[in-house]
Backbone bond lengths (Angstrom), bond angles and torsions (degrees), N, CA, C in turn:
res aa  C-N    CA-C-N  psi(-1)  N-CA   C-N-CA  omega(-1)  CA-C   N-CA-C  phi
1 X - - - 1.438 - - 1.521 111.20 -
2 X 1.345 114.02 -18.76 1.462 105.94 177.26 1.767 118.57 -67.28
3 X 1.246 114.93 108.30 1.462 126.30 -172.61 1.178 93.56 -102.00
4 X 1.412 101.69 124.39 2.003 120.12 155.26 1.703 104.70 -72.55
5 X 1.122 104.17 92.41 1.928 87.81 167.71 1.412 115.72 -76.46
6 X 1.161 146.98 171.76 1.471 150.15 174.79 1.399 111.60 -133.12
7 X 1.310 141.56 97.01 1.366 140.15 -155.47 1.340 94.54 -89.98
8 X 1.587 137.54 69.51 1.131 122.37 166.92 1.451 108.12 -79.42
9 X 1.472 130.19 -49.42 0.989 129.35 -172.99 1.794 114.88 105.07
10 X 1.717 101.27 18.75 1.311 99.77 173.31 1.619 89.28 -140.37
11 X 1.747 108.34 175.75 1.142 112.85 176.75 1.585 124.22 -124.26
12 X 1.351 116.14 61.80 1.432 92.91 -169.19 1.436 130.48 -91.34
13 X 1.310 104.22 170.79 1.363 109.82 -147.44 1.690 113.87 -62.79
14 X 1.592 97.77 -35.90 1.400 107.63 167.06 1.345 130.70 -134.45
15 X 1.578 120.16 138.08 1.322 120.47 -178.09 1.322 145.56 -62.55
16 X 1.168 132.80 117.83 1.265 139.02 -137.10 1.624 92.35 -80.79
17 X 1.540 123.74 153.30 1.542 125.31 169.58 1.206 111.66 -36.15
18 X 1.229 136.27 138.49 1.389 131.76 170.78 1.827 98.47 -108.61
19 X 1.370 97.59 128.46 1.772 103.10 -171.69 1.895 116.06 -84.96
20 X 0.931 111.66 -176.19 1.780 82.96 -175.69 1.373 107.07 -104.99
21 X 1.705 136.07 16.00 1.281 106.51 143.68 1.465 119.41 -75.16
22 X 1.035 94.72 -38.43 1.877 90.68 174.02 1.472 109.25 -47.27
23 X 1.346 115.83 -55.98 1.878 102.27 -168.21 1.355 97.03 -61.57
24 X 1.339 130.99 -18.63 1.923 128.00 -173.20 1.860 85.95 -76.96
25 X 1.316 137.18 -29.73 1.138 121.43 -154.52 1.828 108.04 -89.84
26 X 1.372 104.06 -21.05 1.211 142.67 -164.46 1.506 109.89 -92.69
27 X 1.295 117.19 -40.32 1.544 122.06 157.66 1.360 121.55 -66.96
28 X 1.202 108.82 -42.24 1.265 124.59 -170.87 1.960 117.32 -67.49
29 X 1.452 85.30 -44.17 1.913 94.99 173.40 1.664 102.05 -84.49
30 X 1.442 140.72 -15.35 1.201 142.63 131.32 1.273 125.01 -7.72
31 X 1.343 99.78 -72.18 1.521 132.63 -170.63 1.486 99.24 -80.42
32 X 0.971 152.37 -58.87 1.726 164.47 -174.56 1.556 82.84 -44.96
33 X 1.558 100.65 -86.19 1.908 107.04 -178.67 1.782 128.10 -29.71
34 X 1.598 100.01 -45.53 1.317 107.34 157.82 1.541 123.51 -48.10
35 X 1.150 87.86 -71.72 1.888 92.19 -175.12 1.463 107.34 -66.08
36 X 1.336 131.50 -25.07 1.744 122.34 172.78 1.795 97.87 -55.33
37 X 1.551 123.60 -51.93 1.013 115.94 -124.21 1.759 86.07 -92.43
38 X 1.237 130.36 -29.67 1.181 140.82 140.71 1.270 114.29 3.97
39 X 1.701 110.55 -93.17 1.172 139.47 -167.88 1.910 125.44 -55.19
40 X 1.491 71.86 -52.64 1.246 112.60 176.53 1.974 103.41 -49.16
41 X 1.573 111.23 -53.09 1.312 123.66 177.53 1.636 102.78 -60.48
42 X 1.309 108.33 -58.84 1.974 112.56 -164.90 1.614 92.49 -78.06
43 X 0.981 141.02 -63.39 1.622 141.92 173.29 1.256 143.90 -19.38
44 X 1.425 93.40 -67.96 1.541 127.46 166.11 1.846 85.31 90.90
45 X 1.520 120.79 153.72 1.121 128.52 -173.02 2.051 117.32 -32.68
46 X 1.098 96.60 -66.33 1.559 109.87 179.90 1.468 112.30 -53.54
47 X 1.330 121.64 -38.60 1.341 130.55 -159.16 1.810 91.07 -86.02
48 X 1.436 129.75 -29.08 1.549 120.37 -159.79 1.901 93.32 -94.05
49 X 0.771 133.46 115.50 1.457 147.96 -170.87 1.600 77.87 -91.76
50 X 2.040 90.71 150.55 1.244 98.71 161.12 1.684 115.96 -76.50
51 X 1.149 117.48 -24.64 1.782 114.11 -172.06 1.953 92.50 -67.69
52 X 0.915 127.87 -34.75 1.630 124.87 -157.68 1.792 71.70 -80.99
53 X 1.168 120.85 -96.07 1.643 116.18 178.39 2.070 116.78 23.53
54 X 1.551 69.66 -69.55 1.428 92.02 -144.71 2.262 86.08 -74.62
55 X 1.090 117.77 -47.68 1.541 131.80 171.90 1.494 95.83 -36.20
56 X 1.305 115.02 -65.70 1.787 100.36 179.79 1.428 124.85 -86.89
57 X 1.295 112.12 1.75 1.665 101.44 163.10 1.486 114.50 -94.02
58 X 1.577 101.65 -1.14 1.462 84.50 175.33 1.511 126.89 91.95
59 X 1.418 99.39 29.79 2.049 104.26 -172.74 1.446 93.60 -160.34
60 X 1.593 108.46 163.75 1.271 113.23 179.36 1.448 112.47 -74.98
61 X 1.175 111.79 156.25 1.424 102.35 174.61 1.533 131.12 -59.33
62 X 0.940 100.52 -46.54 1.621 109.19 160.23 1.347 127.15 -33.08
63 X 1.529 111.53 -33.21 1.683 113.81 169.76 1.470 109.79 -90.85
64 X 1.154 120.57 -16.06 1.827 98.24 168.49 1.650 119.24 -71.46
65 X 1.506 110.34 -25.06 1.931 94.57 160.26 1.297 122.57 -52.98
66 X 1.556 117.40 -27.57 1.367 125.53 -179.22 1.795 105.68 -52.35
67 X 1.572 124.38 -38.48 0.711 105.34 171.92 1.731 128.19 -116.22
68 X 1.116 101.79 -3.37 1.585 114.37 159.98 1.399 129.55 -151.30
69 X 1.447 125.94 148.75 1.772 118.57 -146.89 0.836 96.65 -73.77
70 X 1.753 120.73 -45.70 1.793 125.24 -166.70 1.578 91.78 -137.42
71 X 1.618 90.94 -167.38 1.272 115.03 -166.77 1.541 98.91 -78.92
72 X 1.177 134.32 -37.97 1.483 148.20 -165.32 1.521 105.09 -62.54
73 X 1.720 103.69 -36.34 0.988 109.99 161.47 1.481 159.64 -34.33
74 X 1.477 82.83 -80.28 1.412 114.24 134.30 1.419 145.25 -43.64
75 X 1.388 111.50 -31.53 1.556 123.63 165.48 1.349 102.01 -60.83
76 X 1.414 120.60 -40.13 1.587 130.22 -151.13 1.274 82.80 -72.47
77 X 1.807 127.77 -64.00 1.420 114.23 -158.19 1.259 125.47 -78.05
78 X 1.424 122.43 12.40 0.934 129.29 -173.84 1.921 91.36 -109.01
79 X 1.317 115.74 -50.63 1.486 107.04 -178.90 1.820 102.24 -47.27
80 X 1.292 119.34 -57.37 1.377 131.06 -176.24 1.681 113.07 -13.67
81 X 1.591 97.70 -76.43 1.260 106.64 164.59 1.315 130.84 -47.06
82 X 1.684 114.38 -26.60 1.380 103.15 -178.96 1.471 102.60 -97.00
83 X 1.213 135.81 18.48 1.329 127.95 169.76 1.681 110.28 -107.82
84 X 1.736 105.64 -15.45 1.131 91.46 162.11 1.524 130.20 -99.61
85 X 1.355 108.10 16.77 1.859 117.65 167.09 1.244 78.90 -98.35
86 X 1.460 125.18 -105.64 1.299 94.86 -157.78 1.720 154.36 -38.13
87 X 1.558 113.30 11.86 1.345 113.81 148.47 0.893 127.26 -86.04
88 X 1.601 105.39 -11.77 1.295 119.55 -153.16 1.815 98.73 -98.29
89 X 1.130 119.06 -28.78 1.745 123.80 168.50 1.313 98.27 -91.66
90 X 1.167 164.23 -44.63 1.287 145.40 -121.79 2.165 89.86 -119.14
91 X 1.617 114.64 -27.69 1.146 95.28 178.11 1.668 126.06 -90.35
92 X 1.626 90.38 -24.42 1.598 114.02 171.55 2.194 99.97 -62.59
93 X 0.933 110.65 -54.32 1.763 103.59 -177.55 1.781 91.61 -80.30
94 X 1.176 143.36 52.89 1.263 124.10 175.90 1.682 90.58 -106.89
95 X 1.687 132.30 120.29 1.726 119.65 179.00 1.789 80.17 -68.53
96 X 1.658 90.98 165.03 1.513 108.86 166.56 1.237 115.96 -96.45
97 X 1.252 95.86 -5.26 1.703 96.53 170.86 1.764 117.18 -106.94
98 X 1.002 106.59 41.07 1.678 127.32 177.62 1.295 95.83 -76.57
99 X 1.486 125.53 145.18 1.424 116.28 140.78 1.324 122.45 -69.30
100 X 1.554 129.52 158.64 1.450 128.89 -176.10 1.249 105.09 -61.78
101 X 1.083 140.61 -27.73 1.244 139.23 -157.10 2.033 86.28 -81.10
102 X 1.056 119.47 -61.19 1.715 134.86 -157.45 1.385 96.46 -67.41
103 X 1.342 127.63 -39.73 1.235 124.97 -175.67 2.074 112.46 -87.03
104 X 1.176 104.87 -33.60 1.436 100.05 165.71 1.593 115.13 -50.18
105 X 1.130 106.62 -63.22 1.996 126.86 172.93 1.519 103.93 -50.95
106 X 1.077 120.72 -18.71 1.968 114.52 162.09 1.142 107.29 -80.23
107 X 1.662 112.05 -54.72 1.517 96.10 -164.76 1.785 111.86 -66.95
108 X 1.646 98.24 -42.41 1.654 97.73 175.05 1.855 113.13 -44.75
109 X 0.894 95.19 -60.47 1.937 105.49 -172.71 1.597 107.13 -52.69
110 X 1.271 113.41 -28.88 1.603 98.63 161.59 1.639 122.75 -69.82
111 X 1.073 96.71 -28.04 1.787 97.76 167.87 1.766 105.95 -79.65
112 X 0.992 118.83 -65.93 1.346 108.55 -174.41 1.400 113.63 -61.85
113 X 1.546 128.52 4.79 1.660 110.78 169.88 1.434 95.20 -100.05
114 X 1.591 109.55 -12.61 2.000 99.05 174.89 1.275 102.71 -66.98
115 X 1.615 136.87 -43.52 1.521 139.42 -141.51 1.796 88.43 -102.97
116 X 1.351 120.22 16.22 1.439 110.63 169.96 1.419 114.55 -108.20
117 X 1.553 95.31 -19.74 1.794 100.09 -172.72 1.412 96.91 -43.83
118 X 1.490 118.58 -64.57 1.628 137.84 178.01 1.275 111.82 -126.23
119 X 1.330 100.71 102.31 1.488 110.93 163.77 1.839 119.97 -49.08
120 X 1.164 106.78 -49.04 1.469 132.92 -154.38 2.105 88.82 -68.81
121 X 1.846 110.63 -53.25 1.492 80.64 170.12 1.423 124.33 -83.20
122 X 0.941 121.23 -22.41 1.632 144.02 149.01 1.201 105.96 14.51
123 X 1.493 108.88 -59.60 1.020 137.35 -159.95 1.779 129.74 -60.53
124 X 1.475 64.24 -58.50 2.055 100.27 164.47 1.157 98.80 -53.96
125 X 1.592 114.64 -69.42 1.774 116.53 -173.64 0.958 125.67 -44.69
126 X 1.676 120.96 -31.38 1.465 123.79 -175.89 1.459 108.98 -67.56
127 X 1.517 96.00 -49.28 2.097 117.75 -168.70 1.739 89.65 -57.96
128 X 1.547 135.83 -43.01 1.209 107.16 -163.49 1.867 106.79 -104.74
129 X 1.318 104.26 -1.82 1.597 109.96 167.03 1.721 106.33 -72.31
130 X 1.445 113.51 -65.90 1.897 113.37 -178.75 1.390 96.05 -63.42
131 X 1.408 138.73 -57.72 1.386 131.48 178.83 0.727 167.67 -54.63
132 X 1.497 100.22 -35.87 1.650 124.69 -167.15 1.587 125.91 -48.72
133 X 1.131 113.82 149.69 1.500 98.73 178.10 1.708 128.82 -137.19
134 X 1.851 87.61 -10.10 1.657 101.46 164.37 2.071 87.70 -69.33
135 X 1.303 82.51 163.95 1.459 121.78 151.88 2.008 91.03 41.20
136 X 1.480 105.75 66.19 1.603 98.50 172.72 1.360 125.51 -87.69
137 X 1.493 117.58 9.33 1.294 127.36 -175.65 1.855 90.64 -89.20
138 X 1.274 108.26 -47.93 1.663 119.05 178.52 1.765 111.99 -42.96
139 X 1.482 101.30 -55.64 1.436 104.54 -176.90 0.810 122.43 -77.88
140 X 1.787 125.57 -16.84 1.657 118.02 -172.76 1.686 103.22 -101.39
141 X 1.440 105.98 1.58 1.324 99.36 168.50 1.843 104.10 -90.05
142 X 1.087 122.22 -38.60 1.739 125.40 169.24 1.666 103.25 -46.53
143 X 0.998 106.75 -42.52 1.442 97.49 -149.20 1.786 98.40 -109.29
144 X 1.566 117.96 -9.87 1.659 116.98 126.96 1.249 128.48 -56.95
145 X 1.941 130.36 -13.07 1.663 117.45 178.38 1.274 85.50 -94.85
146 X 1.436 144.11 -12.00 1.218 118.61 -157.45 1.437 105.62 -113.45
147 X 1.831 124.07 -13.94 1.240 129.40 138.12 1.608 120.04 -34.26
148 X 1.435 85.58 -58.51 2.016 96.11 -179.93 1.376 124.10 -47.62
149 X 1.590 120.68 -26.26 1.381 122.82 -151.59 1.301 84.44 -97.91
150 X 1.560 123.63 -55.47 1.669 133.83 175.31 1.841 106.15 -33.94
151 X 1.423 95.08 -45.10 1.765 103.71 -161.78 1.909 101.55 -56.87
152 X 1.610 106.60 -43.16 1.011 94.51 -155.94 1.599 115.18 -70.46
153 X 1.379 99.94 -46.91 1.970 110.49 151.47 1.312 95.31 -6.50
154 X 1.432 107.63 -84.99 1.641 114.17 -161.54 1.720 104.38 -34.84
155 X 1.243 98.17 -62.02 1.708 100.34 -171.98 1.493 124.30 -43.23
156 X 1.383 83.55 -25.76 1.428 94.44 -152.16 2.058 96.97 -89.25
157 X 1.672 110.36 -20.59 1.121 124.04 -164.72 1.773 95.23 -89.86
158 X 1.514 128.46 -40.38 1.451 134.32 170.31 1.555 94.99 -62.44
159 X 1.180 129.91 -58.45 1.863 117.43 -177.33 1.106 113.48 -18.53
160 X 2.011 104.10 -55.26 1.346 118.50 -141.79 1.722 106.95 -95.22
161 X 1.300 104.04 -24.26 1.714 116.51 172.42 1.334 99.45 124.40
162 X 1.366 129.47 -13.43 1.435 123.58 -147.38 1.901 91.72 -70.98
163 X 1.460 110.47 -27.56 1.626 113.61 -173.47 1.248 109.71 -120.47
164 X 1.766 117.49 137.46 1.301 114.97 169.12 1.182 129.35 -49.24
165 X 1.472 132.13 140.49 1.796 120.55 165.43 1.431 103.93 -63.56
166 X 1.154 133.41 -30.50 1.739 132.26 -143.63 2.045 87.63 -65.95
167 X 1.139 105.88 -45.41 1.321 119.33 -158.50 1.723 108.17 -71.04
168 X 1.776 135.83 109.97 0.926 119.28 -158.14 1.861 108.66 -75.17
169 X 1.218 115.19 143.10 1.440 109.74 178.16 1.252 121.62 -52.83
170 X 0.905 133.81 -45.10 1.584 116.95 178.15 1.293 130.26 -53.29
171 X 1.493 106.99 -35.96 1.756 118.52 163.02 1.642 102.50 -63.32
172 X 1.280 132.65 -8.48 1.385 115.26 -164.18 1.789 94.61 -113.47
173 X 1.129 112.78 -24.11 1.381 115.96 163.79 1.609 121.35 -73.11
174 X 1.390 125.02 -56.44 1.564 126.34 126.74 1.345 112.66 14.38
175 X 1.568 113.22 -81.55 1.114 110.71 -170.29 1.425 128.29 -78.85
176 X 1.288 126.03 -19.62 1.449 130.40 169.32 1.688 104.84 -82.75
177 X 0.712 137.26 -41.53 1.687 152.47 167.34 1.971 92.58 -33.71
178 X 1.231 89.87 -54.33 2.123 107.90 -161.10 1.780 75.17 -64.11
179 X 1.101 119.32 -77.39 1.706 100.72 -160.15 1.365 134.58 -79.80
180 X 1.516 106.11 14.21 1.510 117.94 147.41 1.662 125.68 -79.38
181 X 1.789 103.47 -32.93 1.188 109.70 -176.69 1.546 100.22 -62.32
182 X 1.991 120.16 -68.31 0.833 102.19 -165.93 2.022 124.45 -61.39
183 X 1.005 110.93 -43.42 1.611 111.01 161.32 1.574 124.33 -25.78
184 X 1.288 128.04 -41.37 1.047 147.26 176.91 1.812 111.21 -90.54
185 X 1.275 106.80 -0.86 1.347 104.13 177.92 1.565 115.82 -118.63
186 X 1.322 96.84 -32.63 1.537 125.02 168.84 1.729 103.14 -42.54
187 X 1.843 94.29 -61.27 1.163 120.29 -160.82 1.699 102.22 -45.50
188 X 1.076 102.44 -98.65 2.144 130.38 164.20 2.265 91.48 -23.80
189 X 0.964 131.91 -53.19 1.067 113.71 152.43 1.433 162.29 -25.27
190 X 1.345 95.51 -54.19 1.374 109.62 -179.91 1.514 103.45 -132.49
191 X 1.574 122.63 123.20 1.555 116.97 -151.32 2.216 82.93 -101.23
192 X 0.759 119.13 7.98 1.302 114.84 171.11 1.469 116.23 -84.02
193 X 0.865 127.04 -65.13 1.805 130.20 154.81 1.399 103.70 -29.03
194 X 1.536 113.52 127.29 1.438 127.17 -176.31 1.349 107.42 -100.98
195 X 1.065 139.86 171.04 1.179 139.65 -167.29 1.934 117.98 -94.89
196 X 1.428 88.57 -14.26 1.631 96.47 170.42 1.412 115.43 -78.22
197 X 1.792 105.78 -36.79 1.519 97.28 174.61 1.530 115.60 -78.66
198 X 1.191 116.23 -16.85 1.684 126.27 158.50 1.758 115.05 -35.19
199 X 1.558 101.09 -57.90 1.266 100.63 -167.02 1.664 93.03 -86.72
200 X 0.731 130.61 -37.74 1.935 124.33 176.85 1.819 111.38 -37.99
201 X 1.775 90.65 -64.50 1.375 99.40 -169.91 1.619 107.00 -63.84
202 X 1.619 118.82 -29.05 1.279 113.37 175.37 1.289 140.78 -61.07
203 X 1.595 98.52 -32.99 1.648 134.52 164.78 1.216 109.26 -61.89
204 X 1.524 133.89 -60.13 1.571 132.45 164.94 1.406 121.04 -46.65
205 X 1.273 106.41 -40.01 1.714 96.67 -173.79 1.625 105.74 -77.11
206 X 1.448 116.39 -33.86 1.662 106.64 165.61 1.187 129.37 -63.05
207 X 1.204 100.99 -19.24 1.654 105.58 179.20 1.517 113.96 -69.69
208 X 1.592 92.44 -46.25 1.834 110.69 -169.64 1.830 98.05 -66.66
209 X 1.904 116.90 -21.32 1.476 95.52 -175.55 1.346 104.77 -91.23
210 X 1.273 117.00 -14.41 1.662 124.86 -168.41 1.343 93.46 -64.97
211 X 1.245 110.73 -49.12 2.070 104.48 -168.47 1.259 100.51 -78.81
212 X 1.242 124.54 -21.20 1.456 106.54 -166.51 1.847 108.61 -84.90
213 X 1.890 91.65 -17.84 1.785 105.62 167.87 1.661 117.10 -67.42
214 X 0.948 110.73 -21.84 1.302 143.01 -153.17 1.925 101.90 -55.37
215 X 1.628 94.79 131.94 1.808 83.15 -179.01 1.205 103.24 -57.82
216 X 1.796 126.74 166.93 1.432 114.09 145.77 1.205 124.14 -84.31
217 X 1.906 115.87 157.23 1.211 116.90 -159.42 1.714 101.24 -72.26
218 X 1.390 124.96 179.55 1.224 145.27 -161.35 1.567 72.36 -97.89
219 X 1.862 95.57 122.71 1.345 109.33 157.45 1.487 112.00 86.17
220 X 1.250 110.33 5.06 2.035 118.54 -156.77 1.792 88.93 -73.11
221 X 1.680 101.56 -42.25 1.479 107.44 -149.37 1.654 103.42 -76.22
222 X 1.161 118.75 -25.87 1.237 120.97 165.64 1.689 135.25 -82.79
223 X 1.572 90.69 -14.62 1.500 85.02 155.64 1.069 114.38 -91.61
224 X 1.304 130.12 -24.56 1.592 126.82 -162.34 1.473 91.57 -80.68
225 X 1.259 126.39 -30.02 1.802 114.84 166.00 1.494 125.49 -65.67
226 X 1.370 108.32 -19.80 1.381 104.23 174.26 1.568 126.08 -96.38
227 X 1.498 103.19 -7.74 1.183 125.00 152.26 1.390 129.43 -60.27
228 X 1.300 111.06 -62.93 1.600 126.60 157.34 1.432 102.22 -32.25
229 X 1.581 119.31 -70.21 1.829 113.60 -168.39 1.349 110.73 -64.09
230 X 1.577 130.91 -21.24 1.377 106.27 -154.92 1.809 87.32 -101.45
231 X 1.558 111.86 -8.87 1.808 98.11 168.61 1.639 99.49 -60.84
232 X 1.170 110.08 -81.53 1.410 105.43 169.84 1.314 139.95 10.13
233 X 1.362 102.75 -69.37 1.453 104.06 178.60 1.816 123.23 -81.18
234 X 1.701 84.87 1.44 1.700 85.10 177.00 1.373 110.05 -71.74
């Protein structure tokens, strides 16, 4: 699962030789990511020092700034990767024959069973996922794959009828995105809320936007007008 991303910002089709300081540079932020994500798990953020970090990956300390300024940093690239396995399992096992509602609550519930392992760094992850403010070209591209995975649901939910066309998709992704964020923030927030009523209340509010996305039925608009006149005339 350890993914080297490369933020060039292009895509080509094929990969250029990689020379062997690079694979030494490439092992090495491997190894950094490893041992953060480690520590980071038994520790909890505050408790994983960069010298302990840097002691089990195996480099002086001095070379892990080489690849990140701080620890916050570092949390990020290590969350990075885990948001891209988990899109990466939760969209690959998604059936296509899910309802939108069942398939939103997969992809969400793979994030919220990551932010349960440890609530406590969870926490951190959330503050620098909604927050962050180093490196915003970094996060709005994360949090564009994880728009993307939501988007296709959508597409896949207008195919099927479950969502109006009139309504442009991105506002309809927007809006299911908005009540995972807050659910998931609520959640890591307030340690009284259990995680079953998490997924209940999370499940209801998609449901309540799905219908409210919902085409109208053939003929709805004309009864609901003749409804309207005959209150009226009472």
């Amino acid at each position: 699962m350890n993914m080297f991303i490369v933020e060039t910002g292009e895509s080509p089709t094929r990969a250029a030789p990689v020379g062997l300081r690079e694979r030494n540079k490439q092992d090495k932020l491997a190894r950094i990511k490893r041992a953060a994500r480690e520590l980071f798990a038994k520790k909890g953020f505050e408790g994983a020092t960069a010298r302990a970090i840097c002691r089990r990956a195996g480099i002086a300390t001095g070379t892990l700034f080489l690849y990140a300024r701080d620890k916050r940093e570092l949390l990020f690239l290590v969350f990075r990767d885990e948001v891209h396995e988990i899109l990466r399992q939760r969209t690959a096992r998604t059936c296509t024959t899910l309802p939108l509602a069942d398939a939103l609550m997969h992809l969400f519930r793979g994030f919220l069973d990551f932010y349960a392992r440890s609530p406590e760094l969870s926490r951190v992850i959330a503050g620098e996922f909604f927050y962050r403010t180093q490196q915003p070209a970094a996060m709005n591209a994360l949090t564009e794959d994880y728009l993307a995975a939501i988007a296709a649901l959508v597409e896949r939910g207008r195919a099927g009828g479950e969502l109006r066309t009139d309504v442009a998709v991105p506002d309809q992704v927007n809006a299911f995105f908005a009540h995972y964020a807050f659910h998931a923030q609520a959640w890591l927030a307030d340690a009284v809320v259990d995680r079953q009523q998490v997924d209940r209340s999370l499940r209801r509010a998609l449901e309540l936007q799905i219908e409210g996305l919902a085409p109208p039925a053939v003929g709805s608009g004309s009864r609901q007008r003749t409804h309207q006149l005959g209150r009226r005339g009472r």
